[in-house]
N, CA, C and O atoms as a GROMACS GRO file, in nm:
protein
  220
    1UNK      N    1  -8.668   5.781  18.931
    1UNK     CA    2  -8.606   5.799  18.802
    1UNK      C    3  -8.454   5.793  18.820
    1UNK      O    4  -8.404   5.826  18.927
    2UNK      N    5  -8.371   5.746  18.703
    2UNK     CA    6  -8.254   5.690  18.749
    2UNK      C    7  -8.178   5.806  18.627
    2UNK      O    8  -8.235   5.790  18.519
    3UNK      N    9  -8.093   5.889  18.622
    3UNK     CA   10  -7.997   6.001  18.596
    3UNK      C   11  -7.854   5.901  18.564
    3UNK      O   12  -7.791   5.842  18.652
    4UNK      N   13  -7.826   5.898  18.426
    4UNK     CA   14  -7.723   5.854  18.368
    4UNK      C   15  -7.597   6.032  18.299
    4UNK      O   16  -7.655   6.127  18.247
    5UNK      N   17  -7.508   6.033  18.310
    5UNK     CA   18  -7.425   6.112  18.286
    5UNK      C   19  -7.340   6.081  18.125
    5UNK      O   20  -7.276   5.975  18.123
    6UNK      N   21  -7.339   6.135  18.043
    6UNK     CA   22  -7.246   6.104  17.940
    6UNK      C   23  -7.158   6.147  17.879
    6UNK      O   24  -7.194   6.166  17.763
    7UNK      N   25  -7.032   6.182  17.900
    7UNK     CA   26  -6.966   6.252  17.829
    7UNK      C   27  -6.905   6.238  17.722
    7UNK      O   28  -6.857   6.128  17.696
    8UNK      N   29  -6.888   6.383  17.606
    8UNK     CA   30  -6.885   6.285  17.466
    8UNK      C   31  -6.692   6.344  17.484
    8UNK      O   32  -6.624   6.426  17.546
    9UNK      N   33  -6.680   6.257  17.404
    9UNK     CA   34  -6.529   6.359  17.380
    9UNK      C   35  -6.477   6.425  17.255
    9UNK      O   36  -6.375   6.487  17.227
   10UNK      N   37  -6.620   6.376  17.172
   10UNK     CA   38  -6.591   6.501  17.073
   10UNK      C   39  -6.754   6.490  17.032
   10UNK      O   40  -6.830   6.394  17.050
   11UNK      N   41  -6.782   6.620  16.969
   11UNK     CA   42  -6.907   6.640  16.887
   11UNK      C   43  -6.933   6.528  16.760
   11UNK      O   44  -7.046   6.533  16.711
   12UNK      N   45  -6.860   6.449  16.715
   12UNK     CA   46  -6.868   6.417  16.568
   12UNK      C   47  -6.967   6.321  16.537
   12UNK      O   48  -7.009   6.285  16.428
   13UNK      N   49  -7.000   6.281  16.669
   13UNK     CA   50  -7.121   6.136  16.703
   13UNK      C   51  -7.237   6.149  16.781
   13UNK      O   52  -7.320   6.067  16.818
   14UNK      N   53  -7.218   6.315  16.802
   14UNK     CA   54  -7.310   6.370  16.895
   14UNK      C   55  -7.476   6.354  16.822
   14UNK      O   56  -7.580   6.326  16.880
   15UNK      N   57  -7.454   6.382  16.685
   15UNK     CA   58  -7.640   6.365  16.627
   15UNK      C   59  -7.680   6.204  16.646
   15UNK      O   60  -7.784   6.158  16.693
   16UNK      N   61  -7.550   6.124  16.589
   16UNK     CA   62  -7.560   6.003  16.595
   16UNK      C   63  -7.629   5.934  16.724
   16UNK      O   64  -7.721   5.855  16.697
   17UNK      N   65  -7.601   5.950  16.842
   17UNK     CA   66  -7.619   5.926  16.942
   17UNK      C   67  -7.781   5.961  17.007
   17UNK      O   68  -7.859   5.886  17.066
   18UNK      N   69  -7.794   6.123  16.964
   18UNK     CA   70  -7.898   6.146  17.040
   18UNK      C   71  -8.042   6.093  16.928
   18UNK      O   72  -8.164   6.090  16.944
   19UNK      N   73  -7.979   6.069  16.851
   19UNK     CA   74  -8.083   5.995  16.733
   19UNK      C   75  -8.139   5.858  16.778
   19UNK      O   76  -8.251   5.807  16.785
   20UNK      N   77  -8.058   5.834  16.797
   20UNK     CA   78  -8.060   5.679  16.892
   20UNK      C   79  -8.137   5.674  17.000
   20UNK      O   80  -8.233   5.609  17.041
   21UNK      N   81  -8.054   5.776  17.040
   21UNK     CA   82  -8.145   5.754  17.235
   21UNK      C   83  -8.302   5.813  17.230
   21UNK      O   84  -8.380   5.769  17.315
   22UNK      N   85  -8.355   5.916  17.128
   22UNK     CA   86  -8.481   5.967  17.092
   22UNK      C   87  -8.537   5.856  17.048
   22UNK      O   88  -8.658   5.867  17.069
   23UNK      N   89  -8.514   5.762  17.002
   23UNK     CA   90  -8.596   5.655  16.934
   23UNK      C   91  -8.640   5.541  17.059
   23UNK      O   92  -8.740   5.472  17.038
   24UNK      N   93  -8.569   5.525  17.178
   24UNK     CA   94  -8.608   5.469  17.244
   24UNK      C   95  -8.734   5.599  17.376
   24UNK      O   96  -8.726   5.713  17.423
   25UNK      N   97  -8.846   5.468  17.382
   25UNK     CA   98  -9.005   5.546  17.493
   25UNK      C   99  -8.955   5.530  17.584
   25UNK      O  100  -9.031   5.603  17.648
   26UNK      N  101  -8.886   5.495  17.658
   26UNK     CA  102  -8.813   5.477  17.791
   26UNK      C  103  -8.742   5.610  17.880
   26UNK      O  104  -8.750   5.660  17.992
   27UNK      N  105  -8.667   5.631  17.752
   27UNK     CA  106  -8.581   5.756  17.801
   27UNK      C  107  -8.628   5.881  17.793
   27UNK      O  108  -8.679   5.897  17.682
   28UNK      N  109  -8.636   5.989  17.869
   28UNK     CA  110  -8.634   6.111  17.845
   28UNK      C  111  -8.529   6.179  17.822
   28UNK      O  112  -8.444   6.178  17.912
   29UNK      N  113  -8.504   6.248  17.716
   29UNK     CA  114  -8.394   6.321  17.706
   29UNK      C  115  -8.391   6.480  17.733
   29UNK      O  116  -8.474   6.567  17.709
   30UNK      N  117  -8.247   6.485  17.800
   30UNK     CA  118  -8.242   6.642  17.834
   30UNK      C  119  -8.049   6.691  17.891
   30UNK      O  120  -7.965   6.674  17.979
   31UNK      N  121  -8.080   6.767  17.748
   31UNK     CA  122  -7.931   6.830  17.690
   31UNK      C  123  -7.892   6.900  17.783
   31UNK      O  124  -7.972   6.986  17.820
   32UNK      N  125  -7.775   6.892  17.844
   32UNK     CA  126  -7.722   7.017  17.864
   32UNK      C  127  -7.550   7.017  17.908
   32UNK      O  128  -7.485   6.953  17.990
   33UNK      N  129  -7.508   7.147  17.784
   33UNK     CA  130  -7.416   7.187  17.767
   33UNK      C  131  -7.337   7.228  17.935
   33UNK      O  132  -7.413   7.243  18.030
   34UNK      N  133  -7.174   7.242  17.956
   34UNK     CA  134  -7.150   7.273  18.053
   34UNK      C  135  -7.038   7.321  18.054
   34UNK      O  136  -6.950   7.241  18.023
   35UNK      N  137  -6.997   7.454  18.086
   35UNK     CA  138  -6.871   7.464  18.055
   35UNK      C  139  -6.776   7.451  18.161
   35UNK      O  140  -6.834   7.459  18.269
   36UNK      N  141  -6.654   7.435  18.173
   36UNK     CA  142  -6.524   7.310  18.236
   36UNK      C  143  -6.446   7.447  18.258
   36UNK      O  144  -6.327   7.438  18.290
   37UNK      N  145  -6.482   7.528  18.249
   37UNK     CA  146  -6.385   7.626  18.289
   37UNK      C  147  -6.243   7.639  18.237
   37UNK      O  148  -6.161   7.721  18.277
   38UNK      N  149  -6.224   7.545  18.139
   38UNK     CA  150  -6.093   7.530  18.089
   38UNK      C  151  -6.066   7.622  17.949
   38UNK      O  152  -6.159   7.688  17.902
   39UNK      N  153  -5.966   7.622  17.904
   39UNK     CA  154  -5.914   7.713  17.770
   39UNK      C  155  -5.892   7.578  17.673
   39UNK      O  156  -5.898   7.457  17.697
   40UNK      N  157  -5.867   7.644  17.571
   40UNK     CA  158  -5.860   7.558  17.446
   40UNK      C  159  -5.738   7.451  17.458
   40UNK      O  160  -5.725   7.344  17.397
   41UNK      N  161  -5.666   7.501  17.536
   41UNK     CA  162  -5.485   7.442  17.561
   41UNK      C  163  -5.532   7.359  17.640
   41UNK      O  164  -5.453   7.267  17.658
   42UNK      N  165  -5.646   7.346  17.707
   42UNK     CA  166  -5.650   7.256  17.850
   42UNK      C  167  -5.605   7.344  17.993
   42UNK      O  168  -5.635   7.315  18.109
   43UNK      N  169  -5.565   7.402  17.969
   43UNK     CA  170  -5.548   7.507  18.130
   43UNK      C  171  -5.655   7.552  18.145
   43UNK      O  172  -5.742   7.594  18.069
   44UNK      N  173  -5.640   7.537  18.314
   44UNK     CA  174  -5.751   7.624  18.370
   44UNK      C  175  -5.777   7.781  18.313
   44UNK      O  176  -5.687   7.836  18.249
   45UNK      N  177  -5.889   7.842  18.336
   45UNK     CA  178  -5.914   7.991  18.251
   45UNK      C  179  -5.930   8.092  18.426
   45UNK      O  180  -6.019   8.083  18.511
   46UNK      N  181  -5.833   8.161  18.426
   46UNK     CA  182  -5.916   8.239  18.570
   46UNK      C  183  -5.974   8.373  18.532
   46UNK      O  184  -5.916   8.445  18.451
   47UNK      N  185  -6.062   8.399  18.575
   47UNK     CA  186  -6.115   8.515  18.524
   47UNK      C  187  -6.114   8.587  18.576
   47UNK      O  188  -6.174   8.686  18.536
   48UNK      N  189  -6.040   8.590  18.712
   48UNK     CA  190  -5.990   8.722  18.765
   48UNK      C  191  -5.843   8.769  18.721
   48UNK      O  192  -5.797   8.883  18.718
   49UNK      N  193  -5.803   8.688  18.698
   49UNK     CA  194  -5.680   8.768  18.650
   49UNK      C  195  -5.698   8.755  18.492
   49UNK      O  196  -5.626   8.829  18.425
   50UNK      N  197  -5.788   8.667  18.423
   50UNK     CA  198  -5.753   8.763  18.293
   50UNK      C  199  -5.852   8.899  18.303
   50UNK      O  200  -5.849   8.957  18.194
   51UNK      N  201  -5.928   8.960  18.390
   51UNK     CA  202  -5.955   9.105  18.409
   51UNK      C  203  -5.867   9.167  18.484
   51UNK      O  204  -5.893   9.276  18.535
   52UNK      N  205  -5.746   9.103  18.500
   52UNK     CA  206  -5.680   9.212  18.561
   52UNK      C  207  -5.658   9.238  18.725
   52UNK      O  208  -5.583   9.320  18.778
   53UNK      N  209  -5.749   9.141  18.787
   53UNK     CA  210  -5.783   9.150  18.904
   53UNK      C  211  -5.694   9.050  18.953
   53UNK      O  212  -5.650   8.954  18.889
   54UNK      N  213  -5.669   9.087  19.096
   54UNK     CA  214  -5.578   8.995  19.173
   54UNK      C  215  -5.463   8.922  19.115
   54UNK      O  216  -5.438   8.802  19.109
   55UNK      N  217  -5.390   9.045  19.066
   55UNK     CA  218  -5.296   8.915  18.986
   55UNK      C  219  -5.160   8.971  19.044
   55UNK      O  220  -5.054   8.914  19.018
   0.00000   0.00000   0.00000
């Protein structure tokens, strides 16, 4: 079985898409969310120092 990667860069085409790819017998589909460790600004998020730790 061959594992394709897709990244969206925004949600707005996200139903669009997986509507699509459900309609084809070929593919199996399987979601998954991932989080990037990043903040809304794009900076990295550390989570030791926003608890306070090691900072």
């Amino acid at each position: 079985m061959e594992k394709f990667i897709i990244e969206l860069k925004g949600l707005s085409k996200r139903s669009f898409l997986l509507e699509l790819l459900s309609q084809l017998d070929f593919i199996d589909l399987k979601i998954r969310e991932e989080a990037e460790g990043k903040s809304e600004t794009g900076e990295d998020y550390d989570f030791f120092q926003s608890a306070g730790l090691f900072s």
